[in-house]
C-alpha positions as CSV (number, residue, x, y, z in Angstrom):
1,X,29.6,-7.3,2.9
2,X,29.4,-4.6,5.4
3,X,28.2,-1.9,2.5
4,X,25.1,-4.4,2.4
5,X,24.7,-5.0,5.5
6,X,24.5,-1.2,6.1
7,X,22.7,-0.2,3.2
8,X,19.9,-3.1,4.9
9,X,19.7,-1.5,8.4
10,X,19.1,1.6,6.6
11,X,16.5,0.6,4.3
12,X,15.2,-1.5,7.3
13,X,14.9,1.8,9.5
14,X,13.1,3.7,7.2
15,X,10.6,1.1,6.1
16,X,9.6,0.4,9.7
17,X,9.4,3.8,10.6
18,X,6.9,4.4,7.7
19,X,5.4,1.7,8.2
20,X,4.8,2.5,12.2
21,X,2.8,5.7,11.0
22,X,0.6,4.2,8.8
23,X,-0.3,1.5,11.2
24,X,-1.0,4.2,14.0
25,X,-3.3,5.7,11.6
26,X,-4.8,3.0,10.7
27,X,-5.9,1.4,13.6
28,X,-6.4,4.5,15.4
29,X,-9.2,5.8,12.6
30,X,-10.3,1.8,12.5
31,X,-12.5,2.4,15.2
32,X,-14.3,6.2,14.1
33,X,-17.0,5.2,12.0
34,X,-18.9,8.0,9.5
35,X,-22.0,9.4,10.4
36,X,-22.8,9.9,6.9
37,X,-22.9,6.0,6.4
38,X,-20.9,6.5,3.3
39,X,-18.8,3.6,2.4
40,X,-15.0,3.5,0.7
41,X,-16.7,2.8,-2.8
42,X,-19.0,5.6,-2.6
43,X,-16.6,7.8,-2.1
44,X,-14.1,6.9,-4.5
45,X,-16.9,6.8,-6.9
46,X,-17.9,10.6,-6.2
47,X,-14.5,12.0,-6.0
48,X,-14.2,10.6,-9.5
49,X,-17.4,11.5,-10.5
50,X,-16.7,15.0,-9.6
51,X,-14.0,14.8,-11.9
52,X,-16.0,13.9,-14.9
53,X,-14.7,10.5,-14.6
54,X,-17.0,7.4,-15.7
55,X,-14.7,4.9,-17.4
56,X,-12.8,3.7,-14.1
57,X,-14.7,0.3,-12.8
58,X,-14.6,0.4,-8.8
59,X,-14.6,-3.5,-7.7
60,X,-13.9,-5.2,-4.3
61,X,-10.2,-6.4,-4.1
62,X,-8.7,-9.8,-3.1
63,X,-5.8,-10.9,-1.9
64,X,-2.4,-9.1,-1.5
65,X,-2.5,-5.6,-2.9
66,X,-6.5,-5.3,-2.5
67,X,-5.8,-1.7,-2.5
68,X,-5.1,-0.9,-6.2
69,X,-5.2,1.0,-9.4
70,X,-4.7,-0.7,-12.8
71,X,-3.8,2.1,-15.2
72,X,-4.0,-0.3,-18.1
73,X,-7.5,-1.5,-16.7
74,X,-9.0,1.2,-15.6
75,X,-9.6,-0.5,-12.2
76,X,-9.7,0.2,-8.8
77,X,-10.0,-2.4,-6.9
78,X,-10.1,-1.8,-2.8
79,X,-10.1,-4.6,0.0
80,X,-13.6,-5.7,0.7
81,X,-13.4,-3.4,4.2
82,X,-12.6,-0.5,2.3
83,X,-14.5,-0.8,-0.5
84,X,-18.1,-1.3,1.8
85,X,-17.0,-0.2,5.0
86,X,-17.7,3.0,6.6
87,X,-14.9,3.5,8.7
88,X,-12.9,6.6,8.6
89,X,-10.0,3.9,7.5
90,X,-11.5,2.8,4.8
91,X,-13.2,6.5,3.5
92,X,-9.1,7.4,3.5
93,X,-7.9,4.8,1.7
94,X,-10.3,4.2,-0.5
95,X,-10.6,8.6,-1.4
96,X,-6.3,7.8,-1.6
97,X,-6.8,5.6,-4.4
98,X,-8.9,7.4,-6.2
99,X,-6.1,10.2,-6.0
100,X,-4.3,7.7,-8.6
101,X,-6.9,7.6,-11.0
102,X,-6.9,11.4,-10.7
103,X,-2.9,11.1,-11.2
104,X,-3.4,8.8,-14.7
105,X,-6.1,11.2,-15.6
106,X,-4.1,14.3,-15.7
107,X,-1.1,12.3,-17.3
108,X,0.7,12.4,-13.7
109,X,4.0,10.1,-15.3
110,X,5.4,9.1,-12.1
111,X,2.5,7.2,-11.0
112,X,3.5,4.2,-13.3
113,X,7.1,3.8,-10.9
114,X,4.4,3.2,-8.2
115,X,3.2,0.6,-10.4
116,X,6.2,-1.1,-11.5
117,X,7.4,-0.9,-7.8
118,X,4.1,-3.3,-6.5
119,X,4.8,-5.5,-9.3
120,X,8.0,-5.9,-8.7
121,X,7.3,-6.5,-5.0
122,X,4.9,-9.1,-5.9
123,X,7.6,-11.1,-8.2
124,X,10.7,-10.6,-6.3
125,X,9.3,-11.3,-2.8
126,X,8.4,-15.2,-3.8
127,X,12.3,-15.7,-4.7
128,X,13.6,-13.7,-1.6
129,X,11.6,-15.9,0.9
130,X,13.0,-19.3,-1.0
131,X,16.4,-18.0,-0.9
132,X,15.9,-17.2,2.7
133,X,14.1,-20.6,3.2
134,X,17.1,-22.7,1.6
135,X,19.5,-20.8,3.7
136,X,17.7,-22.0,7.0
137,X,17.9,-25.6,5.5
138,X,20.9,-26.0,3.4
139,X,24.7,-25.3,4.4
140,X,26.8,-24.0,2.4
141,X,25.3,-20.5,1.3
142,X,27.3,-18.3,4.2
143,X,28.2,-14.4,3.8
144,X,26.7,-15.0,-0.2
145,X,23.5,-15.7,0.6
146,X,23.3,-13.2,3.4
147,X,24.6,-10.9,0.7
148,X,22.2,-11.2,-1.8
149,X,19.3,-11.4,1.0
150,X,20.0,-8.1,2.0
151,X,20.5,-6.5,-1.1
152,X,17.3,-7.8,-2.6
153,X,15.2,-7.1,0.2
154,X,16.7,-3.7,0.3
155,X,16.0,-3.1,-3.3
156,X,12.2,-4.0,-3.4
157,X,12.2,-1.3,-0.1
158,X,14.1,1.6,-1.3
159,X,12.2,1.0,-4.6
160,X,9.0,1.1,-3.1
161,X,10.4,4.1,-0.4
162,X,11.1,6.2,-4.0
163,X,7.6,6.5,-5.0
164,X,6.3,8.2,-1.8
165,X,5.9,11.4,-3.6
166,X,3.6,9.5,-5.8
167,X,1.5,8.6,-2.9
168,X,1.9,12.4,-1.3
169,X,0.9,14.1,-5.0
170,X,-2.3,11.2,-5.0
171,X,-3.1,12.5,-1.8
172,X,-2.8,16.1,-2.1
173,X,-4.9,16.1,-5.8
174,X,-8.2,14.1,-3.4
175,X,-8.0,16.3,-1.0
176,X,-8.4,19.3,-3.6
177,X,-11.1,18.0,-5.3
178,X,-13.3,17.1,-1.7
179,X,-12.6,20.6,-0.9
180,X,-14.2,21.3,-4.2
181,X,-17.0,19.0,-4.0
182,X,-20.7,20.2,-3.2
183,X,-22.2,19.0,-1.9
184,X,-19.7,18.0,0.8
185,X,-19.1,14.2,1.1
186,X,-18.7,14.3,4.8
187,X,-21.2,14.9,7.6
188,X,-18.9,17.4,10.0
189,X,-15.6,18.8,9.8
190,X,-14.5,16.0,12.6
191,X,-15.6,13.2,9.8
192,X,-13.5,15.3,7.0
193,X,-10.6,15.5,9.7
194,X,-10.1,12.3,10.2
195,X,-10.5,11.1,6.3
196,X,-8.0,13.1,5.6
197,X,-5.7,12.5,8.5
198,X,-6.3,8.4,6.9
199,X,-5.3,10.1,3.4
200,X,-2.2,11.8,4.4
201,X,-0.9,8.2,6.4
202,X,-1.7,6.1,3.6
203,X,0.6,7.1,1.5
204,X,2.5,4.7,3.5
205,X,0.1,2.1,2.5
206,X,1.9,0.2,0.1
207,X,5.1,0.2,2.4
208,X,2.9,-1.7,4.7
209,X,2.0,-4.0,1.7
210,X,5.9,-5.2,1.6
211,X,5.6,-6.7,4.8
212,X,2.4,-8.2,4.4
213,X,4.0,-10.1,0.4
214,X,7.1,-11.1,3.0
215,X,5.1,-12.0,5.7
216,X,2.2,-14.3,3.9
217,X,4.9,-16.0,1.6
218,X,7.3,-16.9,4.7
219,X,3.6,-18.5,6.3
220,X,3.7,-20.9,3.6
221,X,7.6,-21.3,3.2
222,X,9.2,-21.3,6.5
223,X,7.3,-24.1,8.0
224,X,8.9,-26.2,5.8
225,X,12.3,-25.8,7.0
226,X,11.6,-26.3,10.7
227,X,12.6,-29.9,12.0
228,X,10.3,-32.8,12.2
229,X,10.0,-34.3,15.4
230,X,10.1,-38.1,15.4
């Protein structure tokens, strides 16, 4: 019981301290908006371009997980704020995504654990948040249910924690290729700055993503086990 409950706080600590970055980030290049007018699509679009790559459709995501490629697809989908907005946020998200195209392009292997790890997210969190739910409402469950709580929630983490070198490669290959580009995408070297400072923290994207699965789920579950009042 303790192993768990340590291996948890562990997994719990890292995640939230990933997390923390990206969120910084995020909001912090939120409100720095491109002088260039050129939106998350755009982008994506000429960074793949520039890589003689035609075949990927770029469409506006939905949903949890807006921010995604489909290797089997050939889809990148990115939220509807990334995909049309112009926001030094979105430019770095969006050109991060892209990286993964550039990653299945080149035959980059690991980028299908990054796969398996959001689908895996996506079906385990549903069955975490019920186990949690009938915990709250039933008796009976104890040190068990606490048991396997932890050490699911722990595994769709650390699973999801593993493929940050995916993320950090998919990064690193976009940033290449915008150094290669001409003519330049941005409109100053502050605009390029802050893109990239976007691309480097949102490797940590999908981290973020576990909390949102966790969090929407328990907005439709958790209601359900508070008390009526007469």
């Amino acid at each position: 019981m303790q192993l768990f409950l340590l291996l948890f706080i562990v997994v719990l600590a890292l995640t939230m301290w990933v997390r923390g970055k990206f969120r910084k980030a995020y909001d912090e290049e939120l409100k720095n908006i491109a002088a260039s007018g050129l939106t998350g699509a755009e982008l994506a679009r000429r960074i793949l371009m520039a890589r003689g790559i035609e075949v990927v459709e770029i469409v506006r995501g939905r949903g949890l997980f807006a921010d995604f490629y489909d290797p089997a697809r050939k889809r990148l989908t990115l939220a509807p704020q990334h995909f049309s907005g112009s926001t030094y946020a979105a430019l770095g998200i969006a050109a991060h995504e892209a990286g993964h195209v550039l990653q299945h392009r080149e035959g980059h292997h690991p980028l299908h654990w990054r796969v398996s790890a959001i689908r895996a997210t996506m079906w385990l969190s549903l069955p975490l948040v019920v186990l949690g739910l009938l915990m709250i409402i039933l008796p009976g469950f104890g040190k068990t249910g606490v048991m396997v709580l932890c050490a699911g929630w722990s595994m769709v983490a650390g699973y999801n924690l593993l493929t940050l070198p995916v993320e950090l490669d998919a990064t690193e290959r976009v940033r290449r290729v915008i150094d290669e580009m001409r003519p330049k995408p941005f409109s100053c070297l502050e605009e390029k700055l802050g893109v990239e400072r976007m691309m480097r923290a949102a490797s940590a994207a999908h981290v973020d993503g576990v909390f949102n699965v966790i969090s929407w789920l328990g907005s439709w579950f958790l209601p359900a086990a508070e008390p009526k009042k007469d």
